[in-house]
N, C-alpha and C positions, 0 to 999 in steps of 0.2 A: 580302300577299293573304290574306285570309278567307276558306276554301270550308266549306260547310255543306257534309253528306251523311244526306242523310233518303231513305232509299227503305224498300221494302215488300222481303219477301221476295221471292222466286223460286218458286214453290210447288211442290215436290216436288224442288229441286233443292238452291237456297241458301238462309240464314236472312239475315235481314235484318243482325244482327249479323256475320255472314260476309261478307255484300257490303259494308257498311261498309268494312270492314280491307279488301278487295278494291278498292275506291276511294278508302283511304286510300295503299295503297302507287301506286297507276296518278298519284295528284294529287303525290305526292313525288316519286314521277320525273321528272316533267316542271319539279319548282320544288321543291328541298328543304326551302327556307325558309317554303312556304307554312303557314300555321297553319290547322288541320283540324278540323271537331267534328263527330264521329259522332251522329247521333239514329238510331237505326233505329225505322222506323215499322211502324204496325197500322193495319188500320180495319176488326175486329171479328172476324176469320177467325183463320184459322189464324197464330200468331206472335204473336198480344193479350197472350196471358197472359205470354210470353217477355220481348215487349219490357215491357209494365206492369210487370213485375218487374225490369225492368234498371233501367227510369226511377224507379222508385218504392221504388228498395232493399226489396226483399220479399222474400219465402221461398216456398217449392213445401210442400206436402204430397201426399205420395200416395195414392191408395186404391186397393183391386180394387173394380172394377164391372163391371157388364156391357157388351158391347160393342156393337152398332146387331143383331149378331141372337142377344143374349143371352149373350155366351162370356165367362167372366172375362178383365179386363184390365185392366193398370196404368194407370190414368189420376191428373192432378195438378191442385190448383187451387191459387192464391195468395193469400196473405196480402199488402195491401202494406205499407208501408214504415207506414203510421199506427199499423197491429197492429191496425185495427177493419175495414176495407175486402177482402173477399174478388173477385178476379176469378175466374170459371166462364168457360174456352174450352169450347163444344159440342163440337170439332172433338175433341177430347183422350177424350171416352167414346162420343161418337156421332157420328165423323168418316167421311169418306169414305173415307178414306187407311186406312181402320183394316179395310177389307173388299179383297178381289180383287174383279178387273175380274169374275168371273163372279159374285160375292157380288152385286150392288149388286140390290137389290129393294127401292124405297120401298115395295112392298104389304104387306111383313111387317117392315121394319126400325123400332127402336124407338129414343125421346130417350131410354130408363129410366135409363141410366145419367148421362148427366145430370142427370136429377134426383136419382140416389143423391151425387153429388159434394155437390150445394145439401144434402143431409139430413145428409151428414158432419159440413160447416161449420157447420149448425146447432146441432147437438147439441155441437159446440166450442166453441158460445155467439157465434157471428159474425151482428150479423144487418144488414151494410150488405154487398148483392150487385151489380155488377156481371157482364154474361153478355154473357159475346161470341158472336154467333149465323153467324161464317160456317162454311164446309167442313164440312157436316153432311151423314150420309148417308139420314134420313129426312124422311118425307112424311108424320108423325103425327100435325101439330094440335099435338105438346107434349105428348101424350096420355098418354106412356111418359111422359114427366116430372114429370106431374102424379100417374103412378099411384106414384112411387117416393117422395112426400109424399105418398102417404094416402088421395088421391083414388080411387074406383072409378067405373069406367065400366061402364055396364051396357045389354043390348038388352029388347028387350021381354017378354021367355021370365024376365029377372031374371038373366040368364048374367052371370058379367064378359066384355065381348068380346076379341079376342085385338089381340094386339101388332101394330103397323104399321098403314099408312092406310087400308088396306082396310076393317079393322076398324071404323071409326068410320061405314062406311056403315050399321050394325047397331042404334049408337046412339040409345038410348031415353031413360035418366037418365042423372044424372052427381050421386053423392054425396060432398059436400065436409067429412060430420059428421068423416071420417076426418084429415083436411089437417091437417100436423103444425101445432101451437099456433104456434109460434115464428116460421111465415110470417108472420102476423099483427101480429109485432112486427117487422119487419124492411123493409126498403125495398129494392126492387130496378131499375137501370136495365140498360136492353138497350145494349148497343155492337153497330150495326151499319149496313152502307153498303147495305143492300137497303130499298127504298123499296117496294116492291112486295104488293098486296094479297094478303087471303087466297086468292081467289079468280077466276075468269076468267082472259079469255085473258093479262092481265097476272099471274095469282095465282102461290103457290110449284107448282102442278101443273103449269103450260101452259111456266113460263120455267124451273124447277130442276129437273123431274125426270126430262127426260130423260136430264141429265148422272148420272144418281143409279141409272138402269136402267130406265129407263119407258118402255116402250111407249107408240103414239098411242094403244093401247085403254086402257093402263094410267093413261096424263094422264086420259083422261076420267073415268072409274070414280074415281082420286084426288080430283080438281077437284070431282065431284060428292060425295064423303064429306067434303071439306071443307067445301062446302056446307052441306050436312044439319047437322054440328059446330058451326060457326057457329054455323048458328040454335038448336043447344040450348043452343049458350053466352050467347045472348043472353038465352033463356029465362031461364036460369039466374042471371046478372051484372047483365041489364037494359044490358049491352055489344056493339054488334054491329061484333063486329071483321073481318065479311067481306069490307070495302073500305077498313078501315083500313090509311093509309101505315104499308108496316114489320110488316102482321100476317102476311104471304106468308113473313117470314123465317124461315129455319134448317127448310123443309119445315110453316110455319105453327107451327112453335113460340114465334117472333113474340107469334101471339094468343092461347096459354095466358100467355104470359107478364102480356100488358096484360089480357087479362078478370078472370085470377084470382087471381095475383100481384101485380096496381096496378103494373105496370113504368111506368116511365118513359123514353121510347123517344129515344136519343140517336143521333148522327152517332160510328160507330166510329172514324173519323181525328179529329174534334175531340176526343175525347174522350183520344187518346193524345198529343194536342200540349197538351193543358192539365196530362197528369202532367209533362211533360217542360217544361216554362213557353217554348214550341216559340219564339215572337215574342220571348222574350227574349233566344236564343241568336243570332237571325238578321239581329235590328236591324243591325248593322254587319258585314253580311255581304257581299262582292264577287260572289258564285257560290252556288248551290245546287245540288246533283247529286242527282237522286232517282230511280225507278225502280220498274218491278213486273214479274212476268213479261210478260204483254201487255198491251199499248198497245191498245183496241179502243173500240167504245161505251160498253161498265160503266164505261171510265177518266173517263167525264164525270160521271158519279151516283156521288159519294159515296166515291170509290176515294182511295188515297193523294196520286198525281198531281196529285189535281185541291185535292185538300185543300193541299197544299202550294202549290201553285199561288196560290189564291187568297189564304192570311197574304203570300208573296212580293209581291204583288203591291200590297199595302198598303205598302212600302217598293221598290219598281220595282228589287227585286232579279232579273236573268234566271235563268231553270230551265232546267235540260239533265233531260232522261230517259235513260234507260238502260231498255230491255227484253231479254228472250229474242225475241218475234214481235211488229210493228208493222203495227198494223191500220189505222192511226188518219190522214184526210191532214191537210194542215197548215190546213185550214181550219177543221179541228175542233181542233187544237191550239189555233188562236188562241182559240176558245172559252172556253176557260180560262187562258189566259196563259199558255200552256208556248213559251220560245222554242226551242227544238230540242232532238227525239229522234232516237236512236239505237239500233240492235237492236246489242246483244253480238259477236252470232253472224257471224262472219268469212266464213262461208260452204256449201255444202249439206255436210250431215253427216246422222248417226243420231239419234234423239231421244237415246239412252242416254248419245252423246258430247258432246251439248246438255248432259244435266241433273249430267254430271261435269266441265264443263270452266268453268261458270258465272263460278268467282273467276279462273281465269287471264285467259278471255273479255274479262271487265270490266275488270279492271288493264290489259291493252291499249287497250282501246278509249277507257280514261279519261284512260291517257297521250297518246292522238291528238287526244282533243278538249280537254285540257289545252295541249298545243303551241299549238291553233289562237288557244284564249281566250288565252293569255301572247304571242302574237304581235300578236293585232289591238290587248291593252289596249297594246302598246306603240309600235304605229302611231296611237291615241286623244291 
């Protein structure tokens, strides 16, 4: 027996390569002899650059940058395995994870450090970028990102305006004489599974930021400076990335990316199963075990689950899921081809012994549903 294991991280709890091994050992107990092949998956957030580098034999580089409100901190991007190909996770200099629950304010947090990572690799002489755009804690337009390549942003006084989304309601010009040279040479694609405009009640203001610290007064005031950004980036590019799918991402850093950068805007799970040659490993596969933290709506748009799902499906391999919390009923599973999920979690407990107990959790629960599949294939 063949069992693939492709799931996503756990986010704040396990890494993707930790649940691997966590459903590697739950699939051995139940069947010693089964053969195993770990892929651990991304789809553009947080663990992109991790896994891209596991699949793509690559290397980390570190830098200090700043952090979403300015403070030095050790952030890494990768090189992969070609030696030409740099992957940029947002999440790594301007994550959310990187601020406390009382920190988070998209009105003043900035991409800057992000873009310091892109200006490191430049000047390293890298100029083919991928940028992974989940788990980011600002609502800037990209604005920080673009200012840390050269760009200034200016109001109509001629001031530079200040850091985070507020800022950009101020917004007059946007001078690009400064934009390091080597952009120019360089290609950049977005890895990301947010489909969502710059803008409106679907934009990154009304659907990210409240997770991010936003008040309803603060959605609006954001949504409306994206707005106004927009349109001076249209001004600007002759690009109106307000209602472009995918410019909402990473707090609209999305659409600095496509106006001014020329990104080229990819699906973050396909893009981690084409490092990993994903349909090569699973052709002759009996099982797939995949998983994310929660099983919800987003798991239909572009999330791991669904990604996996769909290559399975091309060879009428069954999926089992594994989450932390299952939103999802089984009629939105069949949506995607998932033939049965499963939550972890044995029973009511504390968050803290949720996000510590994730790899024992799972090796349970994979030995139970490993019993059940080795019994029915042998009633088949």
């Amino acid at each position: 027996m063949k069992v693939v294991v492709a799931p996503d991280s756990f986010k704040g709890s396990i890494s993707a390569q930790e649940l691997c091994a966590a459903v590697r050992a739950g699939i051995q107990a139940a069947d010693p002899s089964a053969e195993v092949v770990e892929l651990p998956m991304a789809d553009g957030g947080e663990g992109t650059l991790e896994t891209l580098l596991y699949a793509a034999k690559g290397r980390s580089c570190e830098v200090t940058v700043k952090d979403p409100l300015g403070r030095p901190v050790k952030a890494s991007y990768g090189v992969l395995g070609d030696g030409q190909t740099v992957i940029v996770e947002m999440a790594q200099a301007s994550g959310l994870t990187l601020l406390q629950l009382e920190e988070r304010n998209p009105l003043v947090t900035s991409s800057y450090g992000t873009g310091e990572l892109i200006r490191h690799a430049l000047h390293a002489g890298y100029r083919h970028f991928v940028i992974g755009l989940g788990g980011s804690a600002t609502n800037d337009g990209g604005a920080g990102m673009l200012k840390a390549l050269g760009v200034n942003f200016f109001d109509a006084e001629g001031e530079l305006i200040p850091e985070g989304g507020a800022g950009l309601a101020a917004l007059s010009a946007v001078d690009l004489s400064g934009l390091e040279p080597a952009v120019r040479e360089s290609s950049f694609r977005i890895a990301s599974d947010v489909t969502n405009p710059l803008c409106g009640p679907f934009g990154a203001s009304a659907v990210f930021g409240p997770q991010k610290g936003a008040t309803a007064d603060s959605v609006r005031l954001l949504d409306k400076a994206l707005y106004h950004y927009g349109g001076v980036l249209q001004q600007l590019t002759g690009i109106d990335v307000r209602r472009l799918p995918g410019s909402g991402a990473a707090g609209g850093t999305g659409a600095a990316l496509m106006a001014v950068l020329k990104a080229e805007s990819s699906s973050g799970i396909d893009l981690i199963m084409e490092a990993v040659d994903f349909e090569a490993h699973i052709r002759n596969a009996d099982l797939i075990l995949t998983g994310e933290g929660r099983l919800d709506g987003q798991t239909l748009s572009g999330k791991v689950i669904a990604g996996v799902c769909r290559r399975a499906g091309k060879y009428n391999i069954p999926v089992i899921a594994l989450c932390g919390s299952m939103e999802l009923a089984a009629e939105r599973q069949d949506e995607i081809g998932l033939t049965a999920a499963f939550s972890i979690v044995p029973g009511p407990c504390s968050l803290e012994q949720a996000m510590g107990s994730a790899a024992l959790w799972a090796k349970a629960q994979v030995g139970q549903v490993m019993r059940l599949y080795i019994k029915q294939r042998k009633t088949d």
